[in-house]
C-alpha positions, 0 to 999 in steps of 0.5 A, a space after each residue: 126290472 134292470 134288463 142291464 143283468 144279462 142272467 135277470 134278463 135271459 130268465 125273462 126271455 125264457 119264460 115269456 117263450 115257454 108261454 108263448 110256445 105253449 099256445 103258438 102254431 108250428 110253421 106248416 113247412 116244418 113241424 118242429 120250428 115254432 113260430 113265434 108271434 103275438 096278435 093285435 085285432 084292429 077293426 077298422 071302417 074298410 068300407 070307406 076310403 078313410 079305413 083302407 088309408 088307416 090300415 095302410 098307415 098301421 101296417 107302416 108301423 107293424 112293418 118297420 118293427 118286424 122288419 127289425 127284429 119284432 118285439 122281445 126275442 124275435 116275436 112278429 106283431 101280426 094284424 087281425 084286421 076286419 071291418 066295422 061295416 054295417 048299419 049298427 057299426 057298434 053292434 058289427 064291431 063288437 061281432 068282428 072283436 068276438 071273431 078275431 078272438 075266436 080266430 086269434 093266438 096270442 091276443 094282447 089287444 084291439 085297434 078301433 077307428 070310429 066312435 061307435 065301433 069302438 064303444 062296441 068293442 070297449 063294452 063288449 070285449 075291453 071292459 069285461 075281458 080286459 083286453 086293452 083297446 086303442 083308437 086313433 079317431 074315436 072323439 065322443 066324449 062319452 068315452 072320456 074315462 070309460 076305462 082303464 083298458 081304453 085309450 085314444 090319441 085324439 081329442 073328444 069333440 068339444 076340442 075341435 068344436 071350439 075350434 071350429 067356433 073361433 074360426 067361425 067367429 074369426 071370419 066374422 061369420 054370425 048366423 050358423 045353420 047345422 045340417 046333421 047326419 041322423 043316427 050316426 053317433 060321432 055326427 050328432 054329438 059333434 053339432 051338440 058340442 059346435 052348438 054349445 060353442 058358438 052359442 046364440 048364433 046356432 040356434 037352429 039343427 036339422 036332421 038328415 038321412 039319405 033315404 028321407 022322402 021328404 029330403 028336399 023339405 029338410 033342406 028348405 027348413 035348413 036354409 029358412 032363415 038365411 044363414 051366414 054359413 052351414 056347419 056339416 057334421 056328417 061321417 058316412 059318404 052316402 049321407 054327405 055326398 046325398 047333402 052336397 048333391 041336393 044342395 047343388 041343384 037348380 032348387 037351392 044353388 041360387 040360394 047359396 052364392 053367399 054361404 059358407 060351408 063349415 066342414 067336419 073332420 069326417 069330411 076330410 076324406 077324397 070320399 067327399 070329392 064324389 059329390 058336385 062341390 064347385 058351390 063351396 069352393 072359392 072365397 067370400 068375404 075376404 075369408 075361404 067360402 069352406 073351412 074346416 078341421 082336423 086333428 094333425 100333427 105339427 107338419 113341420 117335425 122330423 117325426 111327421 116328415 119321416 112318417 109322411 116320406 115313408 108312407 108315400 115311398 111305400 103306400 103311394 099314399 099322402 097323409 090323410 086324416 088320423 094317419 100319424 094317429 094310427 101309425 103311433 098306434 102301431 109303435 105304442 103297442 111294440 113299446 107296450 108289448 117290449 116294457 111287459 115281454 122284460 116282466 118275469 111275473 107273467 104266468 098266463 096270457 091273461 096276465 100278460 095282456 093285463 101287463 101289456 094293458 098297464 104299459 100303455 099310457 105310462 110310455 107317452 107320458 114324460 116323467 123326468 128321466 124319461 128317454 125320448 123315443 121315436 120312429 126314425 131313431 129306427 126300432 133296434 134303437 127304440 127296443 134297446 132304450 125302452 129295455 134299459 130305461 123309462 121311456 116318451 114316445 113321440 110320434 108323427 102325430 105328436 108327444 102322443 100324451 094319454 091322459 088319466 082319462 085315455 085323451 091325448 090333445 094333439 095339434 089341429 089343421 085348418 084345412 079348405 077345400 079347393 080346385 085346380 084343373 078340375 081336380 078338387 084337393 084338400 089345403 092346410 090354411 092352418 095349425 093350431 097347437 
């Protein structure tokens, strides 16, 4: 519809605010003012350090857009936001979707982290009730093309497996043992894919558990054959503080002075700092003793500069892993929900969230004539443009292109782990694009 006809787009107004009037609450301090808002559910994995920096970047967002005047007529974007926490993170995210709808007016969508958790809320809710679902770090492959109402801005994990590989062949490392968190979802198909990869030089993958008596063992079996370096694929903290606490004992330090220690994504995280790491900090070989990687931005652009400025200004917060992902999220949504709120075939909520679920890839995807959008034109500029034209969002993570099967490829960060007085930190060695 061209919003450029002032009636045309008055009636669209007018009727999305008679949907939304017929299902919004009334403000408690006067009962004749309604308010007016939509809701997106997030499940996130607060009870990790990783899940609260994701949050505090989605709010980020939110924030900048309500702060200038919200989506179509003033509608506030409210977060929905519970935790993925649990022993079956599937089964807890797919109970947390159900009571942010039982809990939630105006519904349009969910926001998922992990891999499991989003699986969880992708069969259970996303699929059968068409509610569109977008994840900021959710990389199994399986959930490569699982449906239309399902989307992620990251790459599934034979992407950064293959990176890991290369590098791995680069510094001229040939023999890989594989130590794998047991049971974690994200973890195992990760050492699959770094497997395939690097080929006959990992033959060998063990599984671990926190709670293994036989913990020792495993680590001996692990460290047999004198492997030239360990790739880690583990996600949760106990799981990979457990691994790097056994290591570093008087038992198996000695046998480790010259291995190199390849680093998952999930490891990117001052979660991991817990555990006695001094064994795998320093060089070896001309090349850094640790290495690893993770999707990120190009650091270098405006959009990533602004987002990273703003969130620490705000959140006292640097960048951490999946930030730029999460905060695009936010800004997809408002595009999303600005492109269905200039719709006047909406009728009901369902076809609304439908409307809502249609946007999504189209505005990160450039088609000729497209109009760049992006956070630090300011969001009035953005709404203004997104009403009038087609539109490509770019954002800190990048161009944010979805792909027909719910990919984005985003650029990757080669980072190490390092020390200085006695203080551990992550450094980017390098991008790759």
């Amino acid at each position: 519809m061209n919003t450029n006809n002032p009636l045309a787009f008055l009636t669209t107004v007018t009727l999305i605010i008679i949907i939304l009037l017929s299902i919004s609450c009334k403000k408690k301090d006067d009962p004749y003012v309604e308010e007016r808002y939509v809701t997106i559910g997030a499940i996130l994995p607060l009870d990790q350090e990783k899940g609260e920096l994701r949050k505090n970047a989605l709010y980020l967002a939110i924030n900048e857009i309500n702060n200038s005047g919200g989506v179509g007529n003033g509608y506030e974007i409210r977060l929905n936001i519970k935790s993925s926490q649990g022993e079956d993170r599937k089964e807890a995210a797919a109970i947390a979707a159900q009571e942010i709808i039982a809990e939630s007016l105006f519904l349009v969508g969910f926001i998922t982290s992990f891999s499991s958790s989003s699986t969880g809320v992708i069969e259970d809710i996303g699929i059968p009730y068409h509610y569109p679902v977008i994840s900021g770090s959710a990389t199994a492959s399986s959930l490569s093309g699982v449906s239309p109402y399902f989307q992620r801005l990251c790459a599934p994990d034979p992407f950064e497996a293959n990176i890991l590989a290369t590098q791995a062949l680069e510094y001229g490392i040939s023999s890989v043992a594989i130590a794998v968190e047991a049971g974690d979802e994200y973890s195992m198909e990760l050492a699959e894919a770094f497997q395939t990869a690097y080929g006959s030089g990992a033959p060998l993958t063990v599984n671990f558990s926190a709670d293994d008596p036989d913990y020792g063992n495993q680590i001996d079996l692990l460290l047999a054959d004198n492997p030239e370096a360990i790739f880690v694929s583990m996600l949760n903290p106990i799981e990979y503080n457990k691994f790097f606490t056994e290591l570093g004992t008087t038992n198996f330090i000695n046998k480790l002075q010259e291995t190199s220690f390849i680093l998952c994504d999930g490891l990117y995280s001052a979660d991991f700092f817990q555990a006695p790491i001094d064994f795998i900090v320093g060089e070896i070989n001309g090349h850094p003793k640790n290495f690893g990687a993770f999707p990120s931005a190009d650091t270098s652009s405006n959009e990533y500069i602004y987002f990273k400025e703003t969130l620490f200004s705000t959140f006292d917060q640097d960048v951490a892993s999946y930030n730029a992902q999460f905060y695009d999220i936010g800004y997809i949504y408002a595009l999303a929900l600005e492109k269905s709120l200039n719709n006047i075939e909406v009728a009901t909520i369902d076809t609304f969230r439908e409307l809502v679920a249609e946007k999504i890839r189209p505005i990160s995807n450039f088609e000729t004539g497209d109009s760049l959008v992006f956070p630090s034109l300011g969001w009035e500029s953005m709404k203004a443009i997104s009403q009038s034209s087609n539109i490509d969002y770019v954002g800190a993570s990048g161009n944010c292109n979805i792909d027909t099967l719910g990919n984005a490829i985003t650029p990757y960060s080669v980072f190490k782990v390092v020390k200085n007085s006695d203080v551990y930190s992550f450094e980017i060695i390098e991008i790759i694009p």
